[in-house]
C-alpha positions in Angstrom: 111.6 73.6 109.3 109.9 76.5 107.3 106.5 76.0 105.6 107.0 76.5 101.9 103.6 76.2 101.1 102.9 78.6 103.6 105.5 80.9 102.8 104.7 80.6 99.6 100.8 81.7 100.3 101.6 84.7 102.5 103.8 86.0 99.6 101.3 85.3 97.3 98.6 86.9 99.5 101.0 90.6 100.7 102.0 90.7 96.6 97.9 90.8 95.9 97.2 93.2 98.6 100.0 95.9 97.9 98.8 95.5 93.9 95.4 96.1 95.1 96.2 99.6 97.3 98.2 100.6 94.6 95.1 100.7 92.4 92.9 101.7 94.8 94.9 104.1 96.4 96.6 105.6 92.8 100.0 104.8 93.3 101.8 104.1 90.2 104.4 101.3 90.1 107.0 103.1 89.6 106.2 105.8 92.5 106.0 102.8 94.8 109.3 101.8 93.8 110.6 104.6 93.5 109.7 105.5 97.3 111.0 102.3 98.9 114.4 102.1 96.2 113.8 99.5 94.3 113.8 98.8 90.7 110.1 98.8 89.1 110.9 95.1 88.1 111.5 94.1 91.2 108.2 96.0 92.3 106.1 93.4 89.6 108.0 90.4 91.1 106.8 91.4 94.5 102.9 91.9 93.4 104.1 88.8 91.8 103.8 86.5 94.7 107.1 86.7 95.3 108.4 87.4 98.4 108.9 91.3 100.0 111.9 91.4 102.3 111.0 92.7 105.7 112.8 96.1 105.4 111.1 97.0 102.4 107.3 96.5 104.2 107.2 99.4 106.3 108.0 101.7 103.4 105.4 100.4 100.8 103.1 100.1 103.8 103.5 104.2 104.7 103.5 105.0 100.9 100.5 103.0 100.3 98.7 104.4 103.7 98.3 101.4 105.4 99.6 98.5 108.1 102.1 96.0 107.4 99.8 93.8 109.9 97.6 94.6 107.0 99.9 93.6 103.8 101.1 90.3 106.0 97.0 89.0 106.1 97.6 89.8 110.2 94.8 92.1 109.7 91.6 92.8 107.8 91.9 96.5 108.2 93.8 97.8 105.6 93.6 101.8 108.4 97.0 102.7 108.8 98.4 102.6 112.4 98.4 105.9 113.9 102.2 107.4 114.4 103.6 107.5 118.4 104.9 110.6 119.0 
């Protein structure tokens, strides 16, 4: 049986982190959506606390240069992963 409190936290926690990169890192809102296809409101709702669907993290983790280790609370280091080739 899921958490909700839980759930509810680690939403809470990725919405606070990906509106903090966006600041620091000068992303706009609406580039962010814009990169990842989503409308800006749904965007807010997300830095909301409301919860990011899994396909949507690895995009808004490349855009804002970072992990999604890092925008889950997995991590501390918000260093992007180095790309495989």
């Amino acid at each position: 049986m899921p958490n909700v409190r839980r759930d509810r936290a680690q939403a809470f926690m990725t919405g606070s982190r990906v509106s903090a990169l966006m600041k620091e890192r000068g992303v706009s809102a609406s580039s962010l959506a814009d990169s990842v296809r989503i409308q800006l409101s749904t965007l807010e709702n997300y830095c909301a606390g409301r919860r990011i669907p899994s396909d949507l993290l690895a995009g808004i983790a490349q855009k804002l240069e970072t992990s999604v280790a890092y925008l889950l609370a997995v991590s501390d280091d918000p260093s992007p992963v180095p790309a495989v080739s």
